[in-house]
C-alpha positions in Angstrom: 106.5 62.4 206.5 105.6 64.2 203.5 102.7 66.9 204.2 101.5 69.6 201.0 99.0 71.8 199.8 99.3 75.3 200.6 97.3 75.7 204.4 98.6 72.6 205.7 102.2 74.0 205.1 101.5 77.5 206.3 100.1 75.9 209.4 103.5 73.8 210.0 105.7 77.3 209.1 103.1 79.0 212.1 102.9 76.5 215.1 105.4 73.9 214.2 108.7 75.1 212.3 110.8 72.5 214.0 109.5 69.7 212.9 109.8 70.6 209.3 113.4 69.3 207.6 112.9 70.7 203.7 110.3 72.2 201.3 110.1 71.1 197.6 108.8 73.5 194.7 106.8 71.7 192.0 106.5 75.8 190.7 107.1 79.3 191.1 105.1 80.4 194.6 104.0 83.9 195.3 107.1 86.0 196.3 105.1 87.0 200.0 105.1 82.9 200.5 108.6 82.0 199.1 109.6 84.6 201.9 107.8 82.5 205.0 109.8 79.7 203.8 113.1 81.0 203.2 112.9 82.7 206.6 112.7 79.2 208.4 116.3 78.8 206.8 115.8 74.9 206.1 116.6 73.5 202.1 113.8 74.1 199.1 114.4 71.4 196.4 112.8 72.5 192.7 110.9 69.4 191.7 109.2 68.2 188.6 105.3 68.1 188.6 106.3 64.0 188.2 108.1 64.1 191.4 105.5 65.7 193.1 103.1 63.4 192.1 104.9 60.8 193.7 105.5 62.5 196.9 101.8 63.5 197.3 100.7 60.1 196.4 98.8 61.5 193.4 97.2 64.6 196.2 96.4 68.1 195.2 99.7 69.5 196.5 99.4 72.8 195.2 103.3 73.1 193.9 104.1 72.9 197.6 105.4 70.0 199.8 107.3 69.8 203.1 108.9 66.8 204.4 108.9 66.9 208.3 109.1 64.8 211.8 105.9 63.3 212.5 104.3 64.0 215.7 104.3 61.0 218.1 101.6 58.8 219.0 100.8 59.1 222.7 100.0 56.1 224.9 96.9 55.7 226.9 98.2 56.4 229.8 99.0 60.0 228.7 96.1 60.6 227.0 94.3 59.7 230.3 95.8 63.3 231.9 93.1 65.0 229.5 89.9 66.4 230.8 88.2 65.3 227.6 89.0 62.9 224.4 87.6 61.9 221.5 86.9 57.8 220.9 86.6 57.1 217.1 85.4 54.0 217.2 86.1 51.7 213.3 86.0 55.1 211.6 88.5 55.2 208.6 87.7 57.5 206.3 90.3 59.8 205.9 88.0 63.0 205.0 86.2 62.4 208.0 89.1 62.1 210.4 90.7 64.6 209.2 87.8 67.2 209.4 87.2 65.8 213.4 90.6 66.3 214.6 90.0 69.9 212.8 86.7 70.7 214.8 88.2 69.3 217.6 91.4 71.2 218.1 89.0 74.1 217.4 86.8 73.8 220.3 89.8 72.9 222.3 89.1 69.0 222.9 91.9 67.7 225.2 93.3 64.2 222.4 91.6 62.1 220.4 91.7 57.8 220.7 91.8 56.5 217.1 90.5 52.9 217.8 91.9 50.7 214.2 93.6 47.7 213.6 96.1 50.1 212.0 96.8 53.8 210.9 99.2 53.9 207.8 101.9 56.7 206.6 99.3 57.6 203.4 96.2 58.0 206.0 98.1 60.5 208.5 99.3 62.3 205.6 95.8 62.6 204.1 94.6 63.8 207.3 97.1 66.3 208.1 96.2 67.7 204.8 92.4 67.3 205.4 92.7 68.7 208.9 94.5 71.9 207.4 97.1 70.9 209.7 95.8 70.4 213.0 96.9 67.0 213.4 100.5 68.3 214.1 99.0 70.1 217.0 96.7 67.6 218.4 97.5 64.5 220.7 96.2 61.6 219.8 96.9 57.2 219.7 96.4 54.4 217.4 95.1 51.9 219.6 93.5 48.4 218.5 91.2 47.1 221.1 88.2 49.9 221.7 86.7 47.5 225.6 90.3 48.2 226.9 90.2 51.8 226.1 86.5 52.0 227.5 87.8 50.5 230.5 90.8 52.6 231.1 89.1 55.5 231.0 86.6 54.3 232.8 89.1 53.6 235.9 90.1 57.5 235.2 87.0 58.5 236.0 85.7 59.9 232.9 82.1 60.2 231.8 81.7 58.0 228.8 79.3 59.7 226.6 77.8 58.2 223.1 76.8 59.6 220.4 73.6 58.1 219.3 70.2 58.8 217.4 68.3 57.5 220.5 70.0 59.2 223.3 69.5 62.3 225.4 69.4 65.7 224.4 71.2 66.9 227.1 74.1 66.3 229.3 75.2 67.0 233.2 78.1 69.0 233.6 81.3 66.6 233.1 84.4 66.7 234.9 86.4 64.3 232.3 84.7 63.4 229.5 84.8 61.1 226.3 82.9 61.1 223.3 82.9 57.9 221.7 81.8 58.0 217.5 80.9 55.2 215.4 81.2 54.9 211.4 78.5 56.4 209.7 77.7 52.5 208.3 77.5 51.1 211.6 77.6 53.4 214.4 78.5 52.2 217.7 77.5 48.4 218.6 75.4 47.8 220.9 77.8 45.7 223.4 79.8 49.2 223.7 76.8 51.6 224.3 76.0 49.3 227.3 78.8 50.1 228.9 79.2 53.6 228.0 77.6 56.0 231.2 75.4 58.0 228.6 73.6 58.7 225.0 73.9 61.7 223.4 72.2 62.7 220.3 71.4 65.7 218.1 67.3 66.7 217.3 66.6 67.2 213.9 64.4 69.7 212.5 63.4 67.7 209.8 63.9 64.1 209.1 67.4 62.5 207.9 68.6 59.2 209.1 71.5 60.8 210.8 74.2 63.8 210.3 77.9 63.0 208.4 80.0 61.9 211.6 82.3 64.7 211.3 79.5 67.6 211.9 77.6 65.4 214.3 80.9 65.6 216.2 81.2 69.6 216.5 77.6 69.8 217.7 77.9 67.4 220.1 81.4 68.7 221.5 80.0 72.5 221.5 76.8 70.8 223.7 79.2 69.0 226.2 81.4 72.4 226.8 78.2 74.3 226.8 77.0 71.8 229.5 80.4 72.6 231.6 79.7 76.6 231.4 76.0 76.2 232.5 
């Protein structure tokens, strides 16, 4: 897999160097950053800006570009050992994923559920990119049907929490929780938010229809750990 830009790539050098095979140099790189990659001893190919194109899929790759082993898609069953997931329910906009699984390796959320028909090579590229490169670190599954998932987890004994306009404020303390988000478009249907244990929502200050999903998803995560510390 194919992963550039400059912070991406220094995060790969920092907590991943093992899963990168070789670097290619669309252009001359600052001699302090040519140094963290000749240290990791692994082949840097001069490219054209053509060939870089190509590799990045038209991206801003900033002269820099790694090729490396993609991390692995876990199965349900091992996402299930996690205190507390992420359920993305039909979102598939890159820039949105990629800043979640960003905020959520920040706060320290346990693996994220990615609930699509499919997730291709280009979108987990753009999101390791998006997510400055937390996606290497963060576990996470592809999985197509979003009732099964609910149920599993469920059975596990987690708290299924919603994020919602017309929920609650505030939460009880949660042993095992999951968040489950809906698109921006469409949100969560209402089949799914019957099931779910909770609603959890966000008061605004002044009117808006709703928050982008990606920040609506920090402020909701910081209130569930605040809820566990309290």
């Amino acid at each position: 897999m194919i992963i550039y830009g400059k912070q991406p790539i220094l995060y790969a050098i920092e907590t991943c160097p093992c899963s990168i095979t070789e670097f290619y140099l669309a252009k001359e790189l600052p001699r302090d950053l040519f140094s963290q990659l000749a240290k990791l001893d692994k082949p840097i190919k001069r490219v054209d800006n053509k060939k870089a194109q190509a590799l990045s899929r038209g991206g801003n790759h900033q002269g820099i570009l790694a090729q490396i082993i993609p991390p692995q898609a876990l199965s349900l069953k091992e996402l299930k050992e996690k205190d507390s997931l992420l359920v993305l329910c039909e979102i598939s906009d890159v820039g949105n994923i990629g800043s979640i699984f960003r905020t959520a390796y920040a706060l320290g959320v346990g693996g994220i559920v990615i609930c699509l028909p499919s997730l291709s090579q280009k979108a987990i590229e753009g999101i390791v990119r998006l997510s400055s490169g937390a996606f290497l670190n963060m576990p996470y599954g592809v999985f197509t049907q979003v009732f099964d998932v609910l149920n599993e987890l469920k059975n596990a004994n987690f708290t299924l929490v919603g994020a919602d306009m017309r929920g609650q404020e505030r939460i009880e303390n949660p042993q095992k929780w999951a968040l489950f988000l809906g698109s921006e478009s469409m949100g969560l249907s209402a089949r799914l938010k019957h099931k779910l244990d909770t609603m959890l929502s966000i008061k605004m200050k002044h009117h808006f229809d709703s928050l982008n999903v990606a920040v609506a998803t920090g402020i909701l995560i910081d209130r569930i750990n605040y809820a566990g510390k309290h």
